[in-house]
mmCIF file as gemmi writes it, N, C-alpha and C atoms, coordinates in Angstrom:
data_model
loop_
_atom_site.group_PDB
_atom_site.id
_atom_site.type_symbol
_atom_site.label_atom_id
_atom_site.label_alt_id
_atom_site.label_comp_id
_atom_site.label_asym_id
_atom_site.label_entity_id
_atom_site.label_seq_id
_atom_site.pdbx_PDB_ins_code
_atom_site.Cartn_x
_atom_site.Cartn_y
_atom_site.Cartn_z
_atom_site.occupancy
_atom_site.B_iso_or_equiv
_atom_site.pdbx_formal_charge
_atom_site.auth_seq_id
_atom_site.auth_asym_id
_atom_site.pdbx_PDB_model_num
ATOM 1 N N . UNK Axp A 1 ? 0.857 -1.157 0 1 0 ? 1 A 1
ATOM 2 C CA . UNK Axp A 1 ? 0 0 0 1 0 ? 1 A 1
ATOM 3 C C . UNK Axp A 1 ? 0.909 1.228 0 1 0 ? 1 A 1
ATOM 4 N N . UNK Axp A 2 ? 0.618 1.945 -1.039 1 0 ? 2 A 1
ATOM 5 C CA . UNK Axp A 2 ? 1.149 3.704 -0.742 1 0 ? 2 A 1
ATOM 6 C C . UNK Axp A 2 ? 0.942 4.227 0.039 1 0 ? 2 A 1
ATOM 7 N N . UNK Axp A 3 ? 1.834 5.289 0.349 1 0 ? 3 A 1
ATOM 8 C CA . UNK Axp A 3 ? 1.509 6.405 0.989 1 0 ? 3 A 1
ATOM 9 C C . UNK Axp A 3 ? 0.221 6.99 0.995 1 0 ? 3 A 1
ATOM 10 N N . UNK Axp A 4 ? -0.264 7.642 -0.413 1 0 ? 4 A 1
ATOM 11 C CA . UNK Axp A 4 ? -1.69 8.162 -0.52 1 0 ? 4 A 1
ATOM 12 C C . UNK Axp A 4 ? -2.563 7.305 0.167 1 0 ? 4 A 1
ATOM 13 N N . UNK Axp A 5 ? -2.535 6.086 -0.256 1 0 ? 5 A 1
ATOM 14 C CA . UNK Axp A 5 ? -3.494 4.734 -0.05 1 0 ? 5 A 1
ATOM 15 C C . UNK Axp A 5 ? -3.944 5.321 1.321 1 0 ? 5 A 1
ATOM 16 N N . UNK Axp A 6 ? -2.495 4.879 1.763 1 0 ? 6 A 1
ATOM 17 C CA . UNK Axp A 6 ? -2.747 4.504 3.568 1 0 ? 6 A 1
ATOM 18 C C . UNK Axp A 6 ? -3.06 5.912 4.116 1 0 ? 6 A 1
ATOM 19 N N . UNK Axp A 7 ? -3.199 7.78 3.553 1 0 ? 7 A 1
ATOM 20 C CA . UNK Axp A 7 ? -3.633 8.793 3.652 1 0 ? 7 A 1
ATOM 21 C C . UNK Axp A 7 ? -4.962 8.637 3.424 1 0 ? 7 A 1
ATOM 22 N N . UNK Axp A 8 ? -4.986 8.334 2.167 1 0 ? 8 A 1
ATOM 23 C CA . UNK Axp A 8 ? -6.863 8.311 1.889 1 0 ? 8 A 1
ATOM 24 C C . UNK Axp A 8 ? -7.628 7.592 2.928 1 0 ? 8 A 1
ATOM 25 N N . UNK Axp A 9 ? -7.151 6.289 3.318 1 0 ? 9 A 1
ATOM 26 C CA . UNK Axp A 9 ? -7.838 5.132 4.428 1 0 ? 9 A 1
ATOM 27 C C . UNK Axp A 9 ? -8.113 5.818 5.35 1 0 ? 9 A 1
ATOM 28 N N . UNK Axp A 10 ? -6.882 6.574 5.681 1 0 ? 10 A 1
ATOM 29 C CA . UNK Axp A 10 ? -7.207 7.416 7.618 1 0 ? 10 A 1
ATOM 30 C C . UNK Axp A 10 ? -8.504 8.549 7.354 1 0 ? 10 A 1
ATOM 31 N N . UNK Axp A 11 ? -8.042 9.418 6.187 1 0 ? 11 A 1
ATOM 32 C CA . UNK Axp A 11 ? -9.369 10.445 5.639 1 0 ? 11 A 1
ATOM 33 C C . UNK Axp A 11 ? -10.983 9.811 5.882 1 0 ? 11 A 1
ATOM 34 N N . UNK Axp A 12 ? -11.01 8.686 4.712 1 0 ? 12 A 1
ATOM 35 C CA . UNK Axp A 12 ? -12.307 7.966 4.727 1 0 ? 12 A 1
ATOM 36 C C . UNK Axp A 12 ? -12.667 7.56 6.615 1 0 ? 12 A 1
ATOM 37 N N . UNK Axp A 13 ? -11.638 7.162 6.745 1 0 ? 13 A 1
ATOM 38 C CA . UNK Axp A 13 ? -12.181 6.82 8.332 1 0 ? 13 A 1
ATOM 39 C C . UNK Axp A 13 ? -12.534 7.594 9.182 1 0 ? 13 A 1
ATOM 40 N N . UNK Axp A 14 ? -11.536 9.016 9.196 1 0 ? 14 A 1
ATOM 41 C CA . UNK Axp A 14 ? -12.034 10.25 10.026 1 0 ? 14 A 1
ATOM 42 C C . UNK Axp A 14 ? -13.795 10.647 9.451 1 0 ? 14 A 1
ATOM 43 N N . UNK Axp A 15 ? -13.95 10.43 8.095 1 0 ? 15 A 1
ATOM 44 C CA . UNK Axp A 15 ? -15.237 10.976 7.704 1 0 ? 15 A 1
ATOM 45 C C . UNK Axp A 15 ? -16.379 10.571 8.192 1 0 ? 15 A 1
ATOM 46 N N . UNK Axp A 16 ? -16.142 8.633 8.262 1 0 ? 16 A 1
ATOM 47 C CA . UNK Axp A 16 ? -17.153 7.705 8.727 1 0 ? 16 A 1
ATOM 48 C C . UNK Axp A 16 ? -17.529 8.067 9.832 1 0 ? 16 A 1
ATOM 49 N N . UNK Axp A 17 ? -16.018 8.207 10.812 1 0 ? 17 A 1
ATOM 50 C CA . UNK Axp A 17 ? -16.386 8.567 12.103 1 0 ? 17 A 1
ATOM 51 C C . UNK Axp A 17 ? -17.069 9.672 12.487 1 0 ? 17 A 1
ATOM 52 N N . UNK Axp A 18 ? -17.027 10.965 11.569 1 0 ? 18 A 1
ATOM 53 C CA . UNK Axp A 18 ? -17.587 12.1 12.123 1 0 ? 18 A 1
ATOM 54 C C . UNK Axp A 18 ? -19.068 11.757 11.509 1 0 ? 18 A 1
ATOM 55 N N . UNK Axp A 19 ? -19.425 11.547 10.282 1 0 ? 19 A 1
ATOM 56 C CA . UNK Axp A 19 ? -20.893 10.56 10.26 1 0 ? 19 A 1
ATOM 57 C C . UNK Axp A 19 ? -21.36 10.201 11.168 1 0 ? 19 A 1
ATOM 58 N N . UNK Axp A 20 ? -21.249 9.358 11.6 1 0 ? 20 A 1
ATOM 59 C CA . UNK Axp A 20 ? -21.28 8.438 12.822 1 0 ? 20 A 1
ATOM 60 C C . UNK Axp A 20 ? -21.701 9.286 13.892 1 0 ? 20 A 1
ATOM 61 N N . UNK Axp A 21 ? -20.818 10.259 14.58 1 0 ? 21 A 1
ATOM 62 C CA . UNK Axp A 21 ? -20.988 10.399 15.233 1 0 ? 21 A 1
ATOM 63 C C . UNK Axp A 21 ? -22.291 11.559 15.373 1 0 ? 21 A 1
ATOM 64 N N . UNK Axp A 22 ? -22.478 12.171 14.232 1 0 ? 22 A 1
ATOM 65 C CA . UNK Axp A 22 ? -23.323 13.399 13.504 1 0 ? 22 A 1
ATOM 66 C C . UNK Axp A 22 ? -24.789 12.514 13.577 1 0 ? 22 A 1
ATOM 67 N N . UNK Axp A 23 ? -24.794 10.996 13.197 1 0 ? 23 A 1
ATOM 68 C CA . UNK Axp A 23 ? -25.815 10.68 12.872 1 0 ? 23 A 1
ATOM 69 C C . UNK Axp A 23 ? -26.483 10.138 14.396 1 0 ? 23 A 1
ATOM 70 N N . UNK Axp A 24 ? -25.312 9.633 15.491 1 0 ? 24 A 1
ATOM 71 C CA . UNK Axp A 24 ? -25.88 9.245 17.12 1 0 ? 24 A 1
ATOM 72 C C . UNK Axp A 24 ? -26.216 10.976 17.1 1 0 ? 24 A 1
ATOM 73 N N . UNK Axp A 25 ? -25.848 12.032 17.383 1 0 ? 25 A 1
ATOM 74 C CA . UNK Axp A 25 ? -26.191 13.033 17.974 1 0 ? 25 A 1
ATOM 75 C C . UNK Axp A 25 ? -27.775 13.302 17.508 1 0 ? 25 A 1
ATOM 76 N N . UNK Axp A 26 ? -27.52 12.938 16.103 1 0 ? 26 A 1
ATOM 77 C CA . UNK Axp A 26 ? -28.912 13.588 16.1 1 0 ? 26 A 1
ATOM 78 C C . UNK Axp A 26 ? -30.171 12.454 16.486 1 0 ? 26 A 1
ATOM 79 N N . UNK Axp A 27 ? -29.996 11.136 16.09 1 0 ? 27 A 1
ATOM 80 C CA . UNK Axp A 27 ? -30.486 10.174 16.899 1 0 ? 27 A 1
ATOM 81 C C . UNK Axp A 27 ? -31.205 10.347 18.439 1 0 ? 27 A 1
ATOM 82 N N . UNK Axp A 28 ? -30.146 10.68 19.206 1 0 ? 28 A 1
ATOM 83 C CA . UNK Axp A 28 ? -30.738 11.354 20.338 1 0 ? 28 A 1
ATOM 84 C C . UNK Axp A 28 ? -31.319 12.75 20.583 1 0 ? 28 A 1
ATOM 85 N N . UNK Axp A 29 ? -30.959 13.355 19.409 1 0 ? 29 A 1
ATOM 86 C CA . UNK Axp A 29 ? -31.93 14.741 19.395 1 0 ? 29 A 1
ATOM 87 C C . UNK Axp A 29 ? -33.132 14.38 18.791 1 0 ? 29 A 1
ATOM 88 N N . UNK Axp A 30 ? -33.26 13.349 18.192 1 0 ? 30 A 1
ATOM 89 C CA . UNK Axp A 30 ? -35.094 12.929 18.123 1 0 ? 30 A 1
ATOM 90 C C . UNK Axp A 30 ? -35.462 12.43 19.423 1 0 ? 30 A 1
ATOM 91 N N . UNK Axp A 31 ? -34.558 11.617 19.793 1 0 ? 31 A 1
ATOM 92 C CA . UNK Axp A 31 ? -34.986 10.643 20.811 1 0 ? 31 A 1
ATOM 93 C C . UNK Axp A 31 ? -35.872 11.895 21.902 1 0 ? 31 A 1
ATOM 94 N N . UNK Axp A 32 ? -34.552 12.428 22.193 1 0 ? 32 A 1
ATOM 95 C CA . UNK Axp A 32 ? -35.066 13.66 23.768 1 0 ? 32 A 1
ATOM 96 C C . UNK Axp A 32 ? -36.291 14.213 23.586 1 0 ? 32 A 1
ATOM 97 N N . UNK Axp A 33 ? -36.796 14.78 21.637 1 0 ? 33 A 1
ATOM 98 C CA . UNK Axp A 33 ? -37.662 15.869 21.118 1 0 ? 33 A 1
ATOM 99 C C . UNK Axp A 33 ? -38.902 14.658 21.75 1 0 ? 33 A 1
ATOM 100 N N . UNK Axp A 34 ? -39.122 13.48 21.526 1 0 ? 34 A 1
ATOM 101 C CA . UNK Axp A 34 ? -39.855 12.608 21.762 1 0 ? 34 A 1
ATOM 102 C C . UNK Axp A 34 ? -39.89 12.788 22.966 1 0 ? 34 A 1
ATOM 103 N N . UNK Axp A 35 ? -39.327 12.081 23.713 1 0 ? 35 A 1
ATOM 104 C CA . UNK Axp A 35 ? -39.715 12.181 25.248 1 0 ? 35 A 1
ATOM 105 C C . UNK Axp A 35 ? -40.32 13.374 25.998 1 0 ? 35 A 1
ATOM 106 N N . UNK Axp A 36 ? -40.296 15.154 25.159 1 0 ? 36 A 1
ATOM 107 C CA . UNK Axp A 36 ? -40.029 16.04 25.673 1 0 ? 36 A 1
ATOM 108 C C . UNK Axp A 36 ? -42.047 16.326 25.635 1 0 ? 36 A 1
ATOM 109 N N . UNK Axp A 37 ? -42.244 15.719 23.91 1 0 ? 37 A 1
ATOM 110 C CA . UNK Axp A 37 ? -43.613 15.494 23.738 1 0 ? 37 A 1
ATOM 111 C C . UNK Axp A 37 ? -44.417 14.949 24.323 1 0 ? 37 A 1
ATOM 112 N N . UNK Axp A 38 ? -43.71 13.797 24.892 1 0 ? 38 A 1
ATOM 113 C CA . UNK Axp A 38 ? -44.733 12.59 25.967 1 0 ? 38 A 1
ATOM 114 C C . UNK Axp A 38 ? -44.23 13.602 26.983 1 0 ? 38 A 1
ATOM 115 N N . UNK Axp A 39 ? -43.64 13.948 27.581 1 0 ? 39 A 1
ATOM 116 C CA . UNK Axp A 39 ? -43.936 14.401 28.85 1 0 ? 39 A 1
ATOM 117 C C . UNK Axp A 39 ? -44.674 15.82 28.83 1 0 ? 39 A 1
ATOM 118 N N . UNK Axp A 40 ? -44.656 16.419 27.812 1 0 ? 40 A 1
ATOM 119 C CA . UNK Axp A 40 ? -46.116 17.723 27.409 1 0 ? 40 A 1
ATOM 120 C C . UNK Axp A 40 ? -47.093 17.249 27.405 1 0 ? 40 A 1
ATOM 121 N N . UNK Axp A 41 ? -47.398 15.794 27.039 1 0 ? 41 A 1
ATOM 122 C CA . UNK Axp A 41 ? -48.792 15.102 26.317 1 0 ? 41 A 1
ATOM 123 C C . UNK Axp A 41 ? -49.055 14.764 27.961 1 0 ? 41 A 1
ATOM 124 N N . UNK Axp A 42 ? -48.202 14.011 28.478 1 0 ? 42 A 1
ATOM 125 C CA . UNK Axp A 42 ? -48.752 13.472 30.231 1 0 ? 42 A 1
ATOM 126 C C . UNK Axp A 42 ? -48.811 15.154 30.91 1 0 ? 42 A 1
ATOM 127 N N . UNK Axp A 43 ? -48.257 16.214 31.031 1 0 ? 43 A 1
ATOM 128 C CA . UNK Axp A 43 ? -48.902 17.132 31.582 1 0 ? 43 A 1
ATOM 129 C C . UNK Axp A 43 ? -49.803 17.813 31.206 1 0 ? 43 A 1
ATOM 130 N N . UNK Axp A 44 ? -50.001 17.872 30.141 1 0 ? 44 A 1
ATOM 131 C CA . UNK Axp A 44 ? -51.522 18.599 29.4 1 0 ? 44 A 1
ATOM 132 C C . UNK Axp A 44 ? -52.596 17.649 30.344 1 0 ? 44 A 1
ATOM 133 N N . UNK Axp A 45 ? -52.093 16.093 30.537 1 0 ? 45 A 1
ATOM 134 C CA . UNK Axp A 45 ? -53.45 15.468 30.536 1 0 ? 45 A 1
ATOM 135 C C . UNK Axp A 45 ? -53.972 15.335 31.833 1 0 ? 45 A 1
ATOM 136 N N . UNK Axp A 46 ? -52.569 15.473 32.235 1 0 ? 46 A 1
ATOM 137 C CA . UNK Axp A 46 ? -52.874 15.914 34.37 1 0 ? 46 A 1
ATOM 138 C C . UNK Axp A 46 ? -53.696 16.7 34.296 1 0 ? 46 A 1
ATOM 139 N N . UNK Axp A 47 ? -53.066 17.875 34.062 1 0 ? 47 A 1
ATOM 140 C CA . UNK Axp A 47 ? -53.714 19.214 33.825 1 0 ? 47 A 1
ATOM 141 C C . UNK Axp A 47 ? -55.178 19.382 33.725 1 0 ? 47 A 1
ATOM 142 N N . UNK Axp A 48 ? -55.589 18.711 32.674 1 0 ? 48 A 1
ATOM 143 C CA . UNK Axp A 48 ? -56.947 18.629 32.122 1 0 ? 48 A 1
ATOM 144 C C . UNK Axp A 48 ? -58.026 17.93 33.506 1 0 ? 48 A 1
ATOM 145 N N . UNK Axp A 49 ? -57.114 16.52 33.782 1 0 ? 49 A 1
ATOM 146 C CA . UNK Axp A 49 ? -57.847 16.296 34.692 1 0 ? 49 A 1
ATOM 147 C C . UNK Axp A 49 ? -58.088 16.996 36.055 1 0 ? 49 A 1
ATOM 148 N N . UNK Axp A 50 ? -57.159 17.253 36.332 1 0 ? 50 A 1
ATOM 149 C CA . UNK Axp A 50 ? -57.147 18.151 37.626 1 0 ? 50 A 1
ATOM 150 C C . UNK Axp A 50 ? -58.196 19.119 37.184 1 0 ? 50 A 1
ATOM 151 N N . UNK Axp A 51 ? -58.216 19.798 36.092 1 0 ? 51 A 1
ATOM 152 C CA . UNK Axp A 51 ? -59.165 20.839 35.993 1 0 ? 51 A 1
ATOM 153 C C . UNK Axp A 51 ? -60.956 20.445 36.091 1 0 ? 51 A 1
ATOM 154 N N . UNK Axp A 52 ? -60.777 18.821 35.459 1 0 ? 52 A 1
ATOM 155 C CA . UNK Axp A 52 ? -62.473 18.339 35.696 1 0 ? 52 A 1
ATOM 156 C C . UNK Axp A 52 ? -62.179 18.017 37.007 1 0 ? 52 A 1
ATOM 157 N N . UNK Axp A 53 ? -61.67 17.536 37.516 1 0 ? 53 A 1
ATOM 158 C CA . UNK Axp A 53 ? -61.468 17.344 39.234 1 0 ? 53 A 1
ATOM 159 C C . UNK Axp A 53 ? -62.107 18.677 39.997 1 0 ? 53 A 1
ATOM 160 N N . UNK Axp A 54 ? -61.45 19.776 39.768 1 0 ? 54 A 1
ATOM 161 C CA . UNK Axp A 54 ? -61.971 20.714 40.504 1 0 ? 54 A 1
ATOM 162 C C . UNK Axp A 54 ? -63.29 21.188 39.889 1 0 ? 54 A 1
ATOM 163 N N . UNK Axp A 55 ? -63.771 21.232 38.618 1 0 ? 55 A 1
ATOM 164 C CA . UNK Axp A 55 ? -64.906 21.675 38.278 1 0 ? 55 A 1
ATOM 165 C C . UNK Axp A 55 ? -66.091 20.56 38.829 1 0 ? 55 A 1
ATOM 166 N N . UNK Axp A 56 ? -65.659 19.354 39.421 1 0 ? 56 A 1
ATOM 167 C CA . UNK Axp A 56 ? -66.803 18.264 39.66 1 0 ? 56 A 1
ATOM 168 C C . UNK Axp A 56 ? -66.701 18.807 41.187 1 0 ? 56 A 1
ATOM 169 N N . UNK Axp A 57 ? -65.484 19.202 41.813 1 0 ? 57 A 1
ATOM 170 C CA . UNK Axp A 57 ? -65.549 19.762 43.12 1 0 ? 57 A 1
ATOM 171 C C . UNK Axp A 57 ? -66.507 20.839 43.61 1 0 ? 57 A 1
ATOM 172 N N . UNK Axp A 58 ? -66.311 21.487 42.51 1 0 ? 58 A 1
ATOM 173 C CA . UNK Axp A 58 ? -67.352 23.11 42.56 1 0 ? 58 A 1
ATOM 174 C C . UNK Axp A 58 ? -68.936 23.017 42.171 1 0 ? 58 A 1
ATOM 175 N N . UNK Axp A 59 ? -69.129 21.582 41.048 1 0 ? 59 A 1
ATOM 176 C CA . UNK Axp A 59 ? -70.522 21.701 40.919 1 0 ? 59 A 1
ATOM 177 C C . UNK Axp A 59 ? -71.366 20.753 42.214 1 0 ? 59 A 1
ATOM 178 N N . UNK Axp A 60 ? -70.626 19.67 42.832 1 0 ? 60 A 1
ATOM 179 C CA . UNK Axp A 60 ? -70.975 19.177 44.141 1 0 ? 60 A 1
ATOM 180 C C . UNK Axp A 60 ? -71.035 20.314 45.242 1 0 ? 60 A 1
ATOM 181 N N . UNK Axp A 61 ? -70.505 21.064 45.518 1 0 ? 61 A 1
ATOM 182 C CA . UNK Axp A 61 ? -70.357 21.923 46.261 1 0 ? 61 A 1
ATOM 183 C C . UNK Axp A 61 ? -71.799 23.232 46.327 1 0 ? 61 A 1
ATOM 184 N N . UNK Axp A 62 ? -71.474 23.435 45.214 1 0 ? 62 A 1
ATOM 185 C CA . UNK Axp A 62 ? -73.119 23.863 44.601 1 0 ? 62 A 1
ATOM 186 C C . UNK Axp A 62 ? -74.208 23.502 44.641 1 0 ? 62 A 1
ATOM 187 N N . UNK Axp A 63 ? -74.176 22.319 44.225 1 0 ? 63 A 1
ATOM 188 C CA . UNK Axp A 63 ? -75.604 21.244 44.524 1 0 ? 63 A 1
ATOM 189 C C . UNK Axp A 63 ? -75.563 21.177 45.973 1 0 ? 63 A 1
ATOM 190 N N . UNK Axp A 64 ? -74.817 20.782 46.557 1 0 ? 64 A 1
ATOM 191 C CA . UNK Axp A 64 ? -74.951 20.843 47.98 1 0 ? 64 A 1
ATOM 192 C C . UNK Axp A 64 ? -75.785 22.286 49.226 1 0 ? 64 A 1
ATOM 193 N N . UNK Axp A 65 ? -74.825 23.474 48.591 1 0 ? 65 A 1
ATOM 194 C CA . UNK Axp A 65 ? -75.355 24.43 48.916 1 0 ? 65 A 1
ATOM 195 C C . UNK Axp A 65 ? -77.034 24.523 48.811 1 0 ? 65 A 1
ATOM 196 N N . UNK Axp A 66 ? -77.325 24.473 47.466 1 0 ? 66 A 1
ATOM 197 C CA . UNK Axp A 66 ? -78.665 24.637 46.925 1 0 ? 66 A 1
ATOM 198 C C . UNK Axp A 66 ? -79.821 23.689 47.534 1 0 ? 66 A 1
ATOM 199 N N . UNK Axp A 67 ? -79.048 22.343 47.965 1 0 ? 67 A 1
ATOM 200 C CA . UNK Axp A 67 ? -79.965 21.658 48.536 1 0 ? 67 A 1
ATOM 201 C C . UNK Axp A 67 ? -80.472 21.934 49.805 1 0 ? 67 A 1
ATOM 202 N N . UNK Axp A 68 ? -79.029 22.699 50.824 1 0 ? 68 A 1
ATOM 203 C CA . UNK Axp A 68 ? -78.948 23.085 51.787 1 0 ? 68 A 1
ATOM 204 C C . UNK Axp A 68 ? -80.162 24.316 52.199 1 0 ? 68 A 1
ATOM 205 N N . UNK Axp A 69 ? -80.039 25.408 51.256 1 0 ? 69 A 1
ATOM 206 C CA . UNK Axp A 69 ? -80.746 26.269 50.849 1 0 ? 69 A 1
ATOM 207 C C . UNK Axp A 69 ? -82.399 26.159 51.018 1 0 ? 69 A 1
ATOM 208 N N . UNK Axp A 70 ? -82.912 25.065 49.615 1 0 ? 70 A 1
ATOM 209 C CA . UNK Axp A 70 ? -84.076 24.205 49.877 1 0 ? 70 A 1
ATOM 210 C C . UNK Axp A 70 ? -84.409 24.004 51.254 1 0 ? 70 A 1
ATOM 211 N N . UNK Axp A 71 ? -83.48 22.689 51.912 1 0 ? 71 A 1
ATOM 212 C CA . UNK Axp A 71 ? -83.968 22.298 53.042 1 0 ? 71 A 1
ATOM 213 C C . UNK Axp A 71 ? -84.269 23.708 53.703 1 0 ? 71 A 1
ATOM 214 N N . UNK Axp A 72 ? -83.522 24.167 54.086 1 0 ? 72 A 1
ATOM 215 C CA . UNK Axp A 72 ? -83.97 25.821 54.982 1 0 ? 72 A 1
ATOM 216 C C . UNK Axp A 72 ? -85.031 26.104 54.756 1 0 ? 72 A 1
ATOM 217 N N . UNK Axp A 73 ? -85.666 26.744 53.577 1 0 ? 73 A 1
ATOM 218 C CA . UNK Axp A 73 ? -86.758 27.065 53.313 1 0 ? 73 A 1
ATOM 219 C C . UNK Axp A 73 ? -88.164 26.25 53.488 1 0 ? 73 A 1
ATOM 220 N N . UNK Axp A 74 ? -87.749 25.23 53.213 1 0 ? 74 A 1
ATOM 221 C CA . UNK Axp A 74 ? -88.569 23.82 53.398 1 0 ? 74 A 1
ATOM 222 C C . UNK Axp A 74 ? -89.195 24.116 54.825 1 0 ? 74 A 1
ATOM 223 N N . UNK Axp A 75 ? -87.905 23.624 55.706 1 0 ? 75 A 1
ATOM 224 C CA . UNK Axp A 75 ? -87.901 24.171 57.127 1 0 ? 75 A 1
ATOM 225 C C . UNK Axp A 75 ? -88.552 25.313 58.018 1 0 ? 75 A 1
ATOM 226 N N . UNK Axp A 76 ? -88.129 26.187 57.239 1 0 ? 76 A 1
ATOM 227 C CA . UNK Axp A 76 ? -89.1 27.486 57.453 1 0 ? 76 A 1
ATOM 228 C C . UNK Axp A 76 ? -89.97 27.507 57.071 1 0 ? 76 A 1
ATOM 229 N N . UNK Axp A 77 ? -90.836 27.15 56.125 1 0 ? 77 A 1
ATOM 230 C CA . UNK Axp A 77 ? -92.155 26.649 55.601 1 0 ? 77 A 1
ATOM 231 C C . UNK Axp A 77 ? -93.038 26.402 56.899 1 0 ? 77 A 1
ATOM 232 N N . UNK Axp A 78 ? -92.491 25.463 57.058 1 0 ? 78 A 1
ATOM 233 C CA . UNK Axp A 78 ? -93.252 24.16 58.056 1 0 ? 78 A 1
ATOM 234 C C . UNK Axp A 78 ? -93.462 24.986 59.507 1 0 ? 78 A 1
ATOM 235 N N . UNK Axp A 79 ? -92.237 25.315 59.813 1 0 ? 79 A 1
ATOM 236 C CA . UNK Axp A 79 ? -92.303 25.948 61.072 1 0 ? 79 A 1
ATOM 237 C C . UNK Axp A 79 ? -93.057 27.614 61.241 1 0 ? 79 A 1
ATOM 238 N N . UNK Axp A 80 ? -93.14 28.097 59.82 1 0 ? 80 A 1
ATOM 239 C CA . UNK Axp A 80 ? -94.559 28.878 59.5 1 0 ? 80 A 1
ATOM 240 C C . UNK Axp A 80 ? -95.898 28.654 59.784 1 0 ? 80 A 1
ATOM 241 N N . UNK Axp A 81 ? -95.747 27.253 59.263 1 0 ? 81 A 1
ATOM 242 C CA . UNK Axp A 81 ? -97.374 26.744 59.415 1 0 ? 81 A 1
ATOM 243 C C . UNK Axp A 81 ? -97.353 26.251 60.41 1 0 ? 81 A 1
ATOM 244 N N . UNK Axp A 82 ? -96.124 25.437 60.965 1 0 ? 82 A 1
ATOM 245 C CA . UNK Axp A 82 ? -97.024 25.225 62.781 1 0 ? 82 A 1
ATOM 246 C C . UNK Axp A 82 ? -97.193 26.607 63.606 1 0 ? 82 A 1
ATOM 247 N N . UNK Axp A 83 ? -96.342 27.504 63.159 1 0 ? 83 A 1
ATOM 248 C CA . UNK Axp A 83 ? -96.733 28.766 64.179 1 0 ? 83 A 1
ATOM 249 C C . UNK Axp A 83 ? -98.429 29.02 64.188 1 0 ? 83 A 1
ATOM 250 N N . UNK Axp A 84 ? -98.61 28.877 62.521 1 0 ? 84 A 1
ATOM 251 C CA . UNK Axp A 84 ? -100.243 29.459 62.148 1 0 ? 84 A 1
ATOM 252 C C . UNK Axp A 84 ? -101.039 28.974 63.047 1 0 ? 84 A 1
């Protein structure tokens, strides 16, 4: 083998290698962009729920009141008419 030969061999190899290594980097720059999505997609969906969580909190809470409300009046009703 020549000189050039055995020049060109080391060239081609430095190239492969920087390939190589160009093509893992970006490999894991999909990889991370992925994971970065699932973990937006799992907090959007917390999120969401937590938000029907508290809106089922607030309309129980409501109904409750209102029933509360009712009964009172109910109550006072009655104790109207036994006064009568």
């Amino acid at each position: 083998m020549s000189m050039n030969e055995g020049l060109l061999l080391i060239a081609v190899g430095v190239v492969v290698a920087v390939l190589l290594r160009f093509l893992a980097a970006r490999r894991s720059a999909v990889k991370q962009e992925g994971r970065e999505a699932l973990d937006q997609r799992v907090a959007d969906e917390a999120e969401r729920q937590a938000a029907e969580a508290a809106a089922r909190r607030e309309a129980e809470r409501q109904a409750a009141e209102a029933a509360a409300r009712r009964e009172a009046e109910r109550q006072a009703a009655e104790d109207r008419k036994s006064v009568v």
